[in-house]
mmCIF file of the N, C-alpha and C atoms, coordinates in Angstrom:
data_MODEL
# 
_entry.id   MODEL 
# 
loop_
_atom_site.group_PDB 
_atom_site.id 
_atom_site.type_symbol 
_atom_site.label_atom_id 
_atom_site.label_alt_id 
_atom_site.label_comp_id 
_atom_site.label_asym_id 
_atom_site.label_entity_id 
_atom_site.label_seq_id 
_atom_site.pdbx_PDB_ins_code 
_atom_site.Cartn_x 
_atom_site.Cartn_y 
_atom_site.Cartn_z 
_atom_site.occupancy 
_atom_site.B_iso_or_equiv 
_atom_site.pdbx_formal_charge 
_atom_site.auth_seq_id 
_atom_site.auth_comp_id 
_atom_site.auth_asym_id 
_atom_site.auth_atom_id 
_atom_site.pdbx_PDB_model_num 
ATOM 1   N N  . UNK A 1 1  ? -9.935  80.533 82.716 1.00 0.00 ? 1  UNK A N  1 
ATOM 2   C CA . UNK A 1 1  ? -10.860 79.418 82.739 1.00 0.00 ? 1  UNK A CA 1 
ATOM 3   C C  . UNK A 1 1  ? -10.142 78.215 83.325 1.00 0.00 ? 1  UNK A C  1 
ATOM 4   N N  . UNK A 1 2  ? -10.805 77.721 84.462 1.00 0.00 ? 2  UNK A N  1 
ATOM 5   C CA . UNK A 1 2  ? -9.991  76.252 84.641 1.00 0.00 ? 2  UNK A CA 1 
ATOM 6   C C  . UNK A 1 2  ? -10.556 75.132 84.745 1.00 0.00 ? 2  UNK A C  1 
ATOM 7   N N  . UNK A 1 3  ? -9.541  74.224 83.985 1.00 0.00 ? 3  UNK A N  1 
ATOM 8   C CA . UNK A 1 3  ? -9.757  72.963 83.903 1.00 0.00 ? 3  UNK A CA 1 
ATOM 9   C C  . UNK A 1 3  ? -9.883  71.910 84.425 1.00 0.00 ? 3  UNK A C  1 
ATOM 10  N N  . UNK A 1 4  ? -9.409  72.065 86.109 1.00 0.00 ? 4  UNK A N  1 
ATOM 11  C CA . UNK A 1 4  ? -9.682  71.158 87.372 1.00 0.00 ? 4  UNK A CA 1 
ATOM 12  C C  . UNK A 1 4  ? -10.598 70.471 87.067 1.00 0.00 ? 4  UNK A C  1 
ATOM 13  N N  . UNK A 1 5  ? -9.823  68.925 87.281 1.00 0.00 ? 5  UNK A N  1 
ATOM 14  C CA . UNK A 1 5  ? -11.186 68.680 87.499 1.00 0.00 ? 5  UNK A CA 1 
ATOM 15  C C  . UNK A 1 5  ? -11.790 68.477 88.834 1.00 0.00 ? 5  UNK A C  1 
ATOM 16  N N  . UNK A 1 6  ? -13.115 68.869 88.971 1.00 0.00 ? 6  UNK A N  1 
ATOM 17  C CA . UNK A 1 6  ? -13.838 68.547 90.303 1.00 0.00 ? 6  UNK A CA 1 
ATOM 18  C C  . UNK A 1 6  ? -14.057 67.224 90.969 1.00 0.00 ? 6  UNK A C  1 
ATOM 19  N N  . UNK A 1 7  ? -14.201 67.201 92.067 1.00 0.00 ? 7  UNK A N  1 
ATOM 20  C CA . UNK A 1 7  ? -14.159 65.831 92.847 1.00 0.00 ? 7  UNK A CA 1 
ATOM 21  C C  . UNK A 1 7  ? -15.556 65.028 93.046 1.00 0.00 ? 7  UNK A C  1 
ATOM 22  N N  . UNK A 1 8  ? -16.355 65.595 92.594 1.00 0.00 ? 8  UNK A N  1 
ATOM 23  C CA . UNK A 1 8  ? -17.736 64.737 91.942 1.00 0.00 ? 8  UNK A CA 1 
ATOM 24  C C  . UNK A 1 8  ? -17.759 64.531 90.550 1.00 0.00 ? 8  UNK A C  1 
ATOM 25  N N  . UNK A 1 9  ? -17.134 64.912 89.289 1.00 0.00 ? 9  UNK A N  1 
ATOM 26  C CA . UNK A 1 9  ? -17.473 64.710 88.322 1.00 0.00 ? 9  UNK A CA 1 
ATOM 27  C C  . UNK A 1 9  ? -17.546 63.335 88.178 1.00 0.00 ? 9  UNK A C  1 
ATOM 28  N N  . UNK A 1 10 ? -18.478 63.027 86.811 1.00 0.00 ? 10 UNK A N  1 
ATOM 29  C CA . UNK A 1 10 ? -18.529 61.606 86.497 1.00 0.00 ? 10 UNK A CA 1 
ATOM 30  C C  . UNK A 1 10 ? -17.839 61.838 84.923 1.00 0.00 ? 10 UNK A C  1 
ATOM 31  N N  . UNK A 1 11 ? -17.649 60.805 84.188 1.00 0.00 ? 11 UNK A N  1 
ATOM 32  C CA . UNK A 1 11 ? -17.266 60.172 83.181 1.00 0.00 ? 11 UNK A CA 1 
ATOM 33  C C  . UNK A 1 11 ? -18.607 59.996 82.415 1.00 0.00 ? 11 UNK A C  1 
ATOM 34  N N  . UNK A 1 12 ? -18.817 60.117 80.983 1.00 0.00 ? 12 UNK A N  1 
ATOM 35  C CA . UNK A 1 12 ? -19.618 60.035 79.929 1.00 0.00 ? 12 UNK A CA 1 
ATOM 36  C C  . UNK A 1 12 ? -19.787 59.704 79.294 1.00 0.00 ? 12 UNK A C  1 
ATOM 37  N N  . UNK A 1 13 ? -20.331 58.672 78.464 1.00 0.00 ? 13 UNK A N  1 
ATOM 38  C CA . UNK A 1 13 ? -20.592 58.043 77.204 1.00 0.00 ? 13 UNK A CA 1 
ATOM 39  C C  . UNK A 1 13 ? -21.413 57.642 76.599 1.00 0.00 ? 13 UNK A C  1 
ATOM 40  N N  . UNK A 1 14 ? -21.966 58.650 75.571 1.00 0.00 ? 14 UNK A N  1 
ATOM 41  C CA . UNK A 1 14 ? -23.637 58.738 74.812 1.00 0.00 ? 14 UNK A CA 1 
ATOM 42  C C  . UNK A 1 14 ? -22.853 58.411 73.291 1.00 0.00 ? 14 UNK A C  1 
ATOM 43  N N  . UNK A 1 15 ? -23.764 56.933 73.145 1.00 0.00 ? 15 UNK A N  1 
ATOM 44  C CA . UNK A 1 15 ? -23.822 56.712 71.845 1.00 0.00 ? 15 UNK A CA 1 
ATOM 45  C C  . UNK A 1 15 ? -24.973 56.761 71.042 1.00 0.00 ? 15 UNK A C  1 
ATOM 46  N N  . UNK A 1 16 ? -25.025 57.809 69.956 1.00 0.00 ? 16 UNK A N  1 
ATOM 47  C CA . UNK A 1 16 ? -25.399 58.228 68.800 1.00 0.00 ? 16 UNK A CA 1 
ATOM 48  C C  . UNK A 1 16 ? -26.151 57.681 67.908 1.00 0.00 ? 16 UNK A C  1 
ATOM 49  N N  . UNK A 1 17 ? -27.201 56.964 67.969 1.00 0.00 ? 17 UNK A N  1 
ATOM 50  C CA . UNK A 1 17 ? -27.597 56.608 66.382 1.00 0.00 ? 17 UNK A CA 1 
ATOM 51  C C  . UNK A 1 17 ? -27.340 57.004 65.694 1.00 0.00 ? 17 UNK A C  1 
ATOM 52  N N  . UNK A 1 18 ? -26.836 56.048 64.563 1.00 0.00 ? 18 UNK A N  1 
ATOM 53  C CA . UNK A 1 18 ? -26.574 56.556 63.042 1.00 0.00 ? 18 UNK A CA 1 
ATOM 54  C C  . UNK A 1 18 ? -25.394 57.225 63.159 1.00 0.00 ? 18 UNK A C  1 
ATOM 55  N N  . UNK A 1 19 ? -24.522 56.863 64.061 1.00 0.00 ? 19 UNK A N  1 
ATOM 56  C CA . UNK A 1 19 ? -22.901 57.818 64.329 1.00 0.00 ? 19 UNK A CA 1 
ATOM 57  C C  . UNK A 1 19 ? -21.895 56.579 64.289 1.00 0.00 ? 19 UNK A C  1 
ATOM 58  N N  . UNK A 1 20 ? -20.844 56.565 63.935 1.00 0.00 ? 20 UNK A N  1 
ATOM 59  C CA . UNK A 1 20 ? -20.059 55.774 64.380 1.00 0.00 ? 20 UNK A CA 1 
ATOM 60  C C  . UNK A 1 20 ? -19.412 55.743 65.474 1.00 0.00 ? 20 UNK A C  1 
ATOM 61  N N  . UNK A 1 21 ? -19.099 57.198 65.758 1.00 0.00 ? 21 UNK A N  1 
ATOM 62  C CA . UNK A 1 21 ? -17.922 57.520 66.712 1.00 0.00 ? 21 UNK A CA 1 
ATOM 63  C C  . UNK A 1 21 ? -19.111 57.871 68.085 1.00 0.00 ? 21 UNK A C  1 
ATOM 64  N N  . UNK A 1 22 ? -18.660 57.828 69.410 1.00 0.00 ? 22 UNK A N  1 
ATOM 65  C CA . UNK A 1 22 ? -19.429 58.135 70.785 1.00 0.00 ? 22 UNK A CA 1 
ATOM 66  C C  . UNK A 1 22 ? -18.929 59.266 71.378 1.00 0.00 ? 22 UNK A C  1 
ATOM 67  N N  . UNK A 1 23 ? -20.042 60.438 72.247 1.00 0.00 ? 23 UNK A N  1 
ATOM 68  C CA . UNK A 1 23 ? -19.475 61.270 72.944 1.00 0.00 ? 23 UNK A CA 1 
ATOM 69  C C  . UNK A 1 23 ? -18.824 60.771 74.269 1.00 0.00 ? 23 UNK A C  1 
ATOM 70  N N  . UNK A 1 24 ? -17.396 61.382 74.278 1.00 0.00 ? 24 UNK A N  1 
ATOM 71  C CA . UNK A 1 24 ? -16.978 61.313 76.022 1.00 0.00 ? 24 UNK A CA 1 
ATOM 72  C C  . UNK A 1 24 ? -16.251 62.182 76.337 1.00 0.00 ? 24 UNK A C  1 
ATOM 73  N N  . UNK A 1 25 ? -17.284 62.495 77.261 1.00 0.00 ? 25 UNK A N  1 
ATOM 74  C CA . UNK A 1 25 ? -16.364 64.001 78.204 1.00 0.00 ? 25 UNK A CA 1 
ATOM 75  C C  . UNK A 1 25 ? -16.829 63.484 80.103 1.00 0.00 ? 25 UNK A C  1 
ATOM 76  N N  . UNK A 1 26 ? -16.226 64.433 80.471 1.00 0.00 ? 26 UNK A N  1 
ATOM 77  C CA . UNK A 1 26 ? -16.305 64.683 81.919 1.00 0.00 ? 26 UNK A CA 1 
ATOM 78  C C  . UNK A 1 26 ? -17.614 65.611 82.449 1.00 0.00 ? 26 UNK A C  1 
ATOM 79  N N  . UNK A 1 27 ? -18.176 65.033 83.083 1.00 0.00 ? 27 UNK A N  1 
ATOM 80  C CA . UNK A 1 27 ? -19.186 65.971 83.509 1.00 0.00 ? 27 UNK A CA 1 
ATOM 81  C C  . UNK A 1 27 ? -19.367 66.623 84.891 1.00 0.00 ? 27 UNK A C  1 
ATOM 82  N N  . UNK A 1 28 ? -19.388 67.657 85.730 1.00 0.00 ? 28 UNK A N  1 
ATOM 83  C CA . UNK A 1 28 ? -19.415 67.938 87.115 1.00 0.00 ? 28 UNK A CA 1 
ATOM 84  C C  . UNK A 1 28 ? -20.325 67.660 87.618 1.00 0.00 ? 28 UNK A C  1 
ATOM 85  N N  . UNK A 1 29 ? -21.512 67.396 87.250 1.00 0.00 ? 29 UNK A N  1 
ATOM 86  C CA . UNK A 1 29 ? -22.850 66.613 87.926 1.00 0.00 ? 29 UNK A CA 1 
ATOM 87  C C  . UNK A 1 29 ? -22.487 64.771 88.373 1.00 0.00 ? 29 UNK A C  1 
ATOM 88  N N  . UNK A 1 30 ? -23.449 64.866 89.063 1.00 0.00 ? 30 UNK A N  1 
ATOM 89  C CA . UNK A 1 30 ? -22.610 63.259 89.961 1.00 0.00 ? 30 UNK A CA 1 
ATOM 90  C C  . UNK A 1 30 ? -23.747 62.332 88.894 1.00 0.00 ? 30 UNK A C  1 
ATOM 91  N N  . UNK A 1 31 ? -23.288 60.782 88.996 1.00 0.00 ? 31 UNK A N  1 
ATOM 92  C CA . UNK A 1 31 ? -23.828 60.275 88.518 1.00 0.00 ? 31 UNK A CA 1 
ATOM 93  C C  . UNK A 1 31 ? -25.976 60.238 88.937 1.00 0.00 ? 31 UNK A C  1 
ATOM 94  N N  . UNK A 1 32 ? -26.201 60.246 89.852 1.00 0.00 ? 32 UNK A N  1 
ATOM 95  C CA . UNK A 1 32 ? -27.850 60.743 89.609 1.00 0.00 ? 32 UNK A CA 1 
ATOM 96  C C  . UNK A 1 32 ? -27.755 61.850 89.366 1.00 0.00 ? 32 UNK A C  1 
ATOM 97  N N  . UNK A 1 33 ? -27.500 62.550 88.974 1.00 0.00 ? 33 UNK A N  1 
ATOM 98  C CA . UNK A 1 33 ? -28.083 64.194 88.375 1.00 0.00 ? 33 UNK A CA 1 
ATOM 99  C C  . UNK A 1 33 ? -28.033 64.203 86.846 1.00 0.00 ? 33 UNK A C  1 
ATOM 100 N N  . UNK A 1 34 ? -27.131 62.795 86.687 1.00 0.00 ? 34 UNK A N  1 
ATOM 101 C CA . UNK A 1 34 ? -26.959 62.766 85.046 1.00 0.00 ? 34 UNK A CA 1 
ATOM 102 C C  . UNK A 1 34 ? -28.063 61.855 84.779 1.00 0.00 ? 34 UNK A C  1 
ATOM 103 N N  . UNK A 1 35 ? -28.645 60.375 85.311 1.00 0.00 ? 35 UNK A N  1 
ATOM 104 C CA . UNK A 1 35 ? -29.695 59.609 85.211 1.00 0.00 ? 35 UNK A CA 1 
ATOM 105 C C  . UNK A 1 35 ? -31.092 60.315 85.076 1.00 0.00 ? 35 UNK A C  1 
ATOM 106 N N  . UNK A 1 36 ? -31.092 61.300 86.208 1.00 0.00 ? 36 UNK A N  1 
ATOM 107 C CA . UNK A 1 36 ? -32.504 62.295 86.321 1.00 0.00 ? 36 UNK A CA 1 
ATOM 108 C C  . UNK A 1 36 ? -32.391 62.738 85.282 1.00 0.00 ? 36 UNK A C  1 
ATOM 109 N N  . UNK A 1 37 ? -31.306 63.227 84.327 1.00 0.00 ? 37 UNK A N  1 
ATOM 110 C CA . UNK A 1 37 ? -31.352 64.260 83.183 1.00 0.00 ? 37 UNK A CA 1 
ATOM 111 C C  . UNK A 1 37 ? -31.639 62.897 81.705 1.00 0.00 ? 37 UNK A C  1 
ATOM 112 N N  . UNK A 1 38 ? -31.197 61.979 81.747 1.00 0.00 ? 38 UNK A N  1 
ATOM 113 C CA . UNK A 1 38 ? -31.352 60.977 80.745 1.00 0.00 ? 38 UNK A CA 1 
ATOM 114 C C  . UNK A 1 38 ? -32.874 61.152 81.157 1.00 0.00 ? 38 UNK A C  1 
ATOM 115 N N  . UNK A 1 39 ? -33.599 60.340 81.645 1.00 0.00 ? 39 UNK A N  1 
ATOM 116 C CA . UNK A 1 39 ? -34.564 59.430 82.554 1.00 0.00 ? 39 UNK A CA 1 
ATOM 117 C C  . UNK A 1 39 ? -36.278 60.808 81.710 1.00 0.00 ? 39 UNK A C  1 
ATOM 118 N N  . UNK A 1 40 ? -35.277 61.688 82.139 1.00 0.00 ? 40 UNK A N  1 
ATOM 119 C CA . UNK A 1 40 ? -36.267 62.812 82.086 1.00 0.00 ? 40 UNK A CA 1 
ATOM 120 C C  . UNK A 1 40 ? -36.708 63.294 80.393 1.00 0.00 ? 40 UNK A C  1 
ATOM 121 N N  . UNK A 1 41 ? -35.210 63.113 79.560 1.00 0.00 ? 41 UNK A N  1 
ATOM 122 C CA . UNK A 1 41 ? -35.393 63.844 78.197 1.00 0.00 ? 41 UNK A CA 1 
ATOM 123 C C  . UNK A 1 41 ? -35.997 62.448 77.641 1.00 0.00 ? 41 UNK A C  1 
ATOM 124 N N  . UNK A 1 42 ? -35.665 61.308 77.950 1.00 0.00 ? 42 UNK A N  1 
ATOM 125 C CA . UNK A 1 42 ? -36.067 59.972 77.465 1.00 0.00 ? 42 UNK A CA 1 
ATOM 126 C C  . UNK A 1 42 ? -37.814 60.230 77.616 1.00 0.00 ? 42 UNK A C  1 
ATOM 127 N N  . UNK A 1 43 ? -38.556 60.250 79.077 1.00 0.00 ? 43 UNK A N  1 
ATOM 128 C CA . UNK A 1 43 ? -39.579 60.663 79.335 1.00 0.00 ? 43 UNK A CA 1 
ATOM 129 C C  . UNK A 1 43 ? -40.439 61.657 78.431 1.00 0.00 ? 43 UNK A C  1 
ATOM 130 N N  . UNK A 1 44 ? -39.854 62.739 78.183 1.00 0.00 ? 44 UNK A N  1 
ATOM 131 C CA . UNK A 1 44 ? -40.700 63.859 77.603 1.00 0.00 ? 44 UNK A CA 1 
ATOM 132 C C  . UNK A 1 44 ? -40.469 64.064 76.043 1.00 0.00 ? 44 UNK A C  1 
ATOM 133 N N  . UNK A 1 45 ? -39.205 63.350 76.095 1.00 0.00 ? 45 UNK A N  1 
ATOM 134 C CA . UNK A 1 45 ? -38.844 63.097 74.630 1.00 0.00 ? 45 UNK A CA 1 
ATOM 135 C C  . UNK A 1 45 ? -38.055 64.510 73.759 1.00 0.00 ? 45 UNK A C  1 
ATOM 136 N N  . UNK A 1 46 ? -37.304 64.965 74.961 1.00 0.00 ? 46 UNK A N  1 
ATOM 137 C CA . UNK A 1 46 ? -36.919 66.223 74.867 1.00 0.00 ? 46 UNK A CA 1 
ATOM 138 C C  . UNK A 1 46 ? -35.620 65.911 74.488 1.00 0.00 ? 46 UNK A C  1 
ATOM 139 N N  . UNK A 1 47 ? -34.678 67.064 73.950 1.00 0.00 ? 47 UNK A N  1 
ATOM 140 C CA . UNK A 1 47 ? -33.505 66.702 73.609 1.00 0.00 ? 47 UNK A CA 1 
ATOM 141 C C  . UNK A 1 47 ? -32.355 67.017 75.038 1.00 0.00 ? 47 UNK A C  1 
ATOM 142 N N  . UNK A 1 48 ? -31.723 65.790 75.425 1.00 0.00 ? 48 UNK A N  1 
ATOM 143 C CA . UNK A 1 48 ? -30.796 65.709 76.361 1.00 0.00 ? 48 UNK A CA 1 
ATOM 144 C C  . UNK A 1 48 ? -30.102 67.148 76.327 1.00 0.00 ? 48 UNK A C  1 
ATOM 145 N N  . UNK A 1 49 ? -29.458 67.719 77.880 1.00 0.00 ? 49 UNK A N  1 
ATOM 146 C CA . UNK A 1 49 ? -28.627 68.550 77.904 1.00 0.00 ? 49 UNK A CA 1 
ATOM 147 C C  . UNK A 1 49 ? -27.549 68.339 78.899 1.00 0.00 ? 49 UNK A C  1 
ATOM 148 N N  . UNK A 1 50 ? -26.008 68.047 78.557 1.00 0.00 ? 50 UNK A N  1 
ATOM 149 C CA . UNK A 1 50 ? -25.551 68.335 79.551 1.00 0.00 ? 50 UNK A CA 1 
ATOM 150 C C  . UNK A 1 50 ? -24.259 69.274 79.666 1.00 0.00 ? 50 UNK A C  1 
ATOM 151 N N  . UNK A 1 51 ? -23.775 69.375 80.453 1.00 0.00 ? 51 UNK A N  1 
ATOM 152 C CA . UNK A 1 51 ? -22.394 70.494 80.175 1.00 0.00 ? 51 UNK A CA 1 
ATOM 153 C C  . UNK A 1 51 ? -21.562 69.537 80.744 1.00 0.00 ? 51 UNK A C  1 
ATOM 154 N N  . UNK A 1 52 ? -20.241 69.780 79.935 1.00 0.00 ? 52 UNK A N  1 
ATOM 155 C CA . UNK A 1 52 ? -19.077 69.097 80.226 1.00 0.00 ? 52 UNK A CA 1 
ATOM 156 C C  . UNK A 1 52 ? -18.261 69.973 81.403 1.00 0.00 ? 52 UNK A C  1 
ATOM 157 N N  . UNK A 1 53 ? -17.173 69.468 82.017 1.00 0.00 ? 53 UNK A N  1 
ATOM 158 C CA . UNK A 1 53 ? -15.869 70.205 83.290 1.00 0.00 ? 53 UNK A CA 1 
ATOM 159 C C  . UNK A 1 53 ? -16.097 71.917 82.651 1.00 0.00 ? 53 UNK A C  1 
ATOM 160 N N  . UNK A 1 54 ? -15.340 71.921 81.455 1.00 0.00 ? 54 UNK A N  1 
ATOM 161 C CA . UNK A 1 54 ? -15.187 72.495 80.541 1.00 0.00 ? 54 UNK A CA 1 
ATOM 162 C C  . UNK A 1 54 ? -16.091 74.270 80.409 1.00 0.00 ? 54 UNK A C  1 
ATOM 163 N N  . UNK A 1 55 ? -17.427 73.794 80.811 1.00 0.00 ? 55 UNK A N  1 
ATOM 164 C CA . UNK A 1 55 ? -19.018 74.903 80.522 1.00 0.00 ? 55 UNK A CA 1 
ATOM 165 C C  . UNK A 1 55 ? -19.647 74.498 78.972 1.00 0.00 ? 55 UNK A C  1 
ATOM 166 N N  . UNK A 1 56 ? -18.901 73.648 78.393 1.00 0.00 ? 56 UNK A N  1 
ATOM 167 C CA . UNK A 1 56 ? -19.438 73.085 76.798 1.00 0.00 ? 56 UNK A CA 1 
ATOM 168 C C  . UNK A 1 56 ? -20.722 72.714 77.302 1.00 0.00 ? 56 UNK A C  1 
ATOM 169 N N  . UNK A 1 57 ? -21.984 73.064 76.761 1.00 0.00 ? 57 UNK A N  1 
ATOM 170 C CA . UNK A 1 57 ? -23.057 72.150 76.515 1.00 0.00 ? 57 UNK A CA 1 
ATOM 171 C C  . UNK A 1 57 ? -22.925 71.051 75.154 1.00 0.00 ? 57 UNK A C  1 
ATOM 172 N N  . UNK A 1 58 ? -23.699 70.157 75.976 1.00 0.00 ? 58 UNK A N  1 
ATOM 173 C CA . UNK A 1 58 ? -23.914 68.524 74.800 1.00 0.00 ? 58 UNK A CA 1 
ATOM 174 C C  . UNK A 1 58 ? -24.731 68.827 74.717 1.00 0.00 ? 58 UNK A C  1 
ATOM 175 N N  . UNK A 1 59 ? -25.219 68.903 73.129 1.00 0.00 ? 59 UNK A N  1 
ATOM 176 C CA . UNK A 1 59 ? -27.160 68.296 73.264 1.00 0.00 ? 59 UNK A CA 1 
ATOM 177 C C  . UNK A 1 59 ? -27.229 67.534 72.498 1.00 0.00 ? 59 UNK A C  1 
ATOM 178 N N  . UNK A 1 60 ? -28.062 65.994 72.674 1.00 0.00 ? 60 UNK A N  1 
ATOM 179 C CA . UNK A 1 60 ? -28.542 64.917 72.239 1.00 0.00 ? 60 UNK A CA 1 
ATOM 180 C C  . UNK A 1 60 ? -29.840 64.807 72.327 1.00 0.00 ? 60 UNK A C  1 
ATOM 181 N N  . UNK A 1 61 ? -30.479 64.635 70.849 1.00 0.00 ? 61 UNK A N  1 
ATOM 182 C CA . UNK A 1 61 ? -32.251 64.562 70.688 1.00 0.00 ? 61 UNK A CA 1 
ATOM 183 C C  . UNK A 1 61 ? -32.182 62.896 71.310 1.00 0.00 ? 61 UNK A C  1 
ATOM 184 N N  . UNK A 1 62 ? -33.161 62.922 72.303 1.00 0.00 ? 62 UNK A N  1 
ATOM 185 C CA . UNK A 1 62 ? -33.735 61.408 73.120 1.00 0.00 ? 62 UNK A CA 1 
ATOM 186 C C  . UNK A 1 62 ? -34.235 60.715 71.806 1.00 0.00 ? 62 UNK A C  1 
ATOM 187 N N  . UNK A 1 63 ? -34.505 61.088 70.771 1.00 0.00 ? 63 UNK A N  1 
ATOM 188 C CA . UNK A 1 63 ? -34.679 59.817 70.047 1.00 0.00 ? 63 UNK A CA 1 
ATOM 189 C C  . UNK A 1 63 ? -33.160 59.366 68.922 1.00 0.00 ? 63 UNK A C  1 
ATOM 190 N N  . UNK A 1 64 ? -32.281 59.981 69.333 1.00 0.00 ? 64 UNK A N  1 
ATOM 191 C CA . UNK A 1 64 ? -30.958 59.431 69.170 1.00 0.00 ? 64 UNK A CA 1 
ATOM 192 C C  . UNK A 1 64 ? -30.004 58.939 69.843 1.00 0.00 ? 64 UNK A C  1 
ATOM 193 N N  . UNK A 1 65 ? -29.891 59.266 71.155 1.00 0.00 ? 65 UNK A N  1 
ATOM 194 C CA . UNK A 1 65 ? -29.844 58.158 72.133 1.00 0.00 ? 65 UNK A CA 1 
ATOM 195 C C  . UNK A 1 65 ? -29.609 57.048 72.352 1.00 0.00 ? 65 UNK A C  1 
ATOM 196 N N  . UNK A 1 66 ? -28.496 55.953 71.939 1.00 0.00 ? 66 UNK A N  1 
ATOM 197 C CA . UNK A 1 66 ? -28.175 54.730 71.676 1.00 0.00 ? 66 UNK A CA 1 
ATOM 198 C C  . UNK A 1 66 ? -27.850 53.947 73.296 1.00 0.00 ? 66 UNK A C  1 
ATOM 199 N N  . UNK A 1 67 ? -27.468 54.181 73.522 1.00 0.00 ? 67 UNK A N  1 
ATOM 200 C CA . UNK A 1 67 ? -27.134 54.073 75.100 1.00 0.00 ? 67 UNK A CA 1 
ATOM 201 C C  . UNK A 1 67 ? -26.644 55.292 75.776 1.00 0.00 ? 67 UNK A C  1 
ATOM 202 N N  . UNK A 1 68 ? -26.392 55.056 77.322 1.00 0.00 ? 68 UNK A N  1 
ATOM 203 C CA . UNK A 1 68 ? -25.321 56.102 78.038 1.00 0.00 ? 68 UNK A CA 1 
ATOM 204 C C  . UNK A 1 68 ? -24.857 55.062 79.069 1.00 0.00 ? 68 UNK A C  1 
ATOM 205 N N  . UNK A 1 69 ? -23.680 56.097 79.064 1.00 0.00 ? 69 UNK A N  1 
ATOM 206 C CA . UNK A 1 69 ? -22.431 55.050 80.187 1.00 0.00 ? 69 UNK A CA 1 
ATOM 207 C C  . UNK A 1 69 ? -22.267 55.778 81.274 1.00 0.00 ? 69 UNK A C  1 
ATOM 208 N N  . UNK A 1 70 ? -22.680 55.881 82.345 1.00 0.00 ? 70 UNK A N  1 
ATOM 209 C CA . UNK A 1 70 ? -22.100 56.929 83.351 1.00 0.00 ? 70 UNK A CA 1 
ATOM 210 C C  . UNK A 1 70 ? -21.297 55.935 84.595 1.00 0.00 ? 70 UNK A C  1 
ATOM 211 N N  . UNK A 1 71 ? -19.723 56.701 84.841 1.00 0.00 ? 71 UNK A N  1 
ATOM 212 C CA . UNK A 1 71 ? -19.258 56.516 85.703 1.00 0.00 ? 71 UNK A CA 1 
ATOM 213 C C  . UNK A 1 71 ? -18.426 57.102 86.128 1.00 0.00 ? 71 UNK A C  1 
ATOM 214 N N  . UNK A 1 72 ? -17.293 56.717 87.497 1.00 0.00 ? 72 UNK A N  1 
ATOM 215 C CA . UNK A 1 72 ? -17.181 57.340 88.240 1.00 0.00 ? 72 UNK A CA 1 
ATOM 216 C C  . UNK A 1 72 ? -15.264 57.882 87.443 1.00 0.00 ? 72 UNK A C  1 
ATOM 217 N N  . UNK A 1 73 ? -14.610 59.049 87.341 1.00 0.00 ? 73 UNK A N  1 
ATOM 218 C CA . UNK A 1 73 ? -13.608 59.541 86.771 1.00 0.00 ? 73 UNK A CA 1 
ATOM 219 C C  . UNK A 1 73 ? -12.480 58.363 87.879 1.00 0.00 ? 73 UNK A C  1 
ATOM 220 N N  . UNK A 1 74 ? -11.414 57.540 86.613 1.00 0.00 ? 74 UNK A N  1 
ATOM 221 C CA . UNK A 1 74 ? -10.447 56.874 87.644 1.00 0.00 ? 74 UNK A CA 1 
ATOM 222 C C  . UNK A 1 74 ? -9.210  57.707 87.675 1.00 0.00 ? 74 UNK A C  1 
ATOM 223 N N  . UNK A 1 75 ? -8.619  58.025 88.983 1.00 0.00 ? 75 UNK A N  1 
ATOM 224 C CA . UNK A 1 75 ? -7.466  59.062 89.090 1.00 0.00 ? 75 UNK A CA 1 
ATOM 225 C C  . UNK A 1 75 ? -6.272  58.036 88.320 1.00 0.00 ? 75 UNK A C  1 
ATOM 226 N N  . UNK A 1 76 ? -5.268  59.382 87.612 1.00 0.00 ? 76 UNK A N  1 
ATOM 227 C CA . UNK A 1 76 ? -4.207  58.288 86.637 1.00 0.00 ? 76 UNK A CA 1 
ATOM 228 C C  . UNK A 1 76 ? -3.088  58.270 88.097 1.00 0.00 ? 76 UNK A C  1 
ATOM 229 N N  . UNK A 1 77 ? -2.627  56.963 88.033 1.00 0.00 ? 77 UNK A N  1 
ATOM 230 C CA . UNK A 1 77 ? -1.487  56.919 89.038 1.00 0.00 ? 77 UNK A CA 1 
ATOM 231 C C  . UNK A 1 77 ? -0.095  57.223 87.790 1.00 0.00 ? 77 UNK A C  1 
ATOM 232 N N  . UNK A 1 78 ? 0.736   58.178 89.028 1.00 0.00 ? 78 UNK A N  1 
ATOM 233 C CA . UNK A 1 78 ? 2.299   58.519 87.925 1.00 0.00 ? 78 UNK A CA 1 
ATOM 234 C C  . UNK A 1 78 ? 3.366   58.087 88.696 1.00 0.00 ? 78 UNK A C  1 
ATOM 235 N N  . UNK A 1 79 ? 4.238   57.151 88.255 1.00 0.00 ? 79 UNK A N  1 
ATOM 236 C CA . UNK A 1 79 ? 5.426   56.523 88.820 1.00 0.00 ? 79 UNK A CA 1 
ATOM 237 C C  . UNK A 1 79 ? 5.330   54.932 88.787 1.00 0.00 ? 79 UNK A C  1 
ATOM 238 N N  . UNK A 1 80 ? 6.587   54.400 89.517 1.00 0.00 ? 80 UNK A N  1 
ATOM 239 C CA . UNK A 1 80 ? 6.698   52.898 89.489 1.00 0.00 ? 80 UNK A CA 1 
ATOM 240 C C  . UNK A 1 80 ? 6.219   52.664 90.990 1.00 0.00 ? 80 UNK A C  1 
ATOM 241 N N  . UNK A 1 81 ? 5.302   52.869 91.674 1.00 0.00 ? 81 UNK A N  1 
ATOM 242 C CA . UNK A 1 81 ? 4.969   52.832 93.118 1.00 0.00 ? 81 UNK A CA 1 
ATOM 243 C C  . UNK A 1 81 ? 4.145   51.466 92.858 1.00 0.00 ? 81 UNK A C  1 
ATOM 244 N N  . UNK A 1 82 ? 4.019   50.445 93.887 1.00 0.00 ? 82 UNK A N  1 
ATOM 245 C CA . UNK A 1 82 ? 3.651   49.518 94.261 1.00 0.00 ? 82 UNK A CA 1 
ATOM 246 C C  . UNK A 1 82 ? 2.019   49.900 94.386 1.00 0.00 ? 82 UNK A C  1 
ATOM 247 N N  . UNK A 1 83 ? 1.086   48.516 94.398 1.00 0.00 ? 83 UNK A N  1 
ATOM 248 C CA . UNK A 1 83 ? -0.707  49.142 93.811 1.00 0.00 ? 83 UNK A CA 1 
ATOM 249 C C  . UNK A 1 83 ? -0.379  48.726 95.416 1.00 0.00 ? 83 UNK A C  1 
# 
């Protein structure tokens, strides 16, 4: 199984009603494929689905849904190299 990550994934962050703590994972869908998927379970009132890098499915019922954060994964820089 590998863990690469892909060069479209986005970054995640669904907060929970009634949770303290927030989900964040990596997702391989680009940021509109994740909006269409909010936009849509919000709409029908269906419970969110998404899969993480990973193949994990998330599922979040749209009426728990506190916000979502989608953005773009920042690469970690390693060394003392000049920005």
């Amino acid at each position: 199984m590998s863990t690469k990550k892909n060069e479209k994934s986005s970054q995640v962050r669904i907060a929970v009603t009634d949770v303290s703590s927030e989900l964040s994972f990596e997702c391989p869908s680009t940021p509109a494929e994740i909006k269409s998927a909010v936009t849509a379970a919000l709409a029908g009132n269906t419970p969110l689905i998404l899969t993480d890098i990973r193949g994990h499915e998330i599922v979040v019922p749209a009426a728990k849904i506190g916000y979502i954060e989608i953005g773009e994964p920042v690469e970690r820089r390693v060394g003392f190299g000049a920005n």
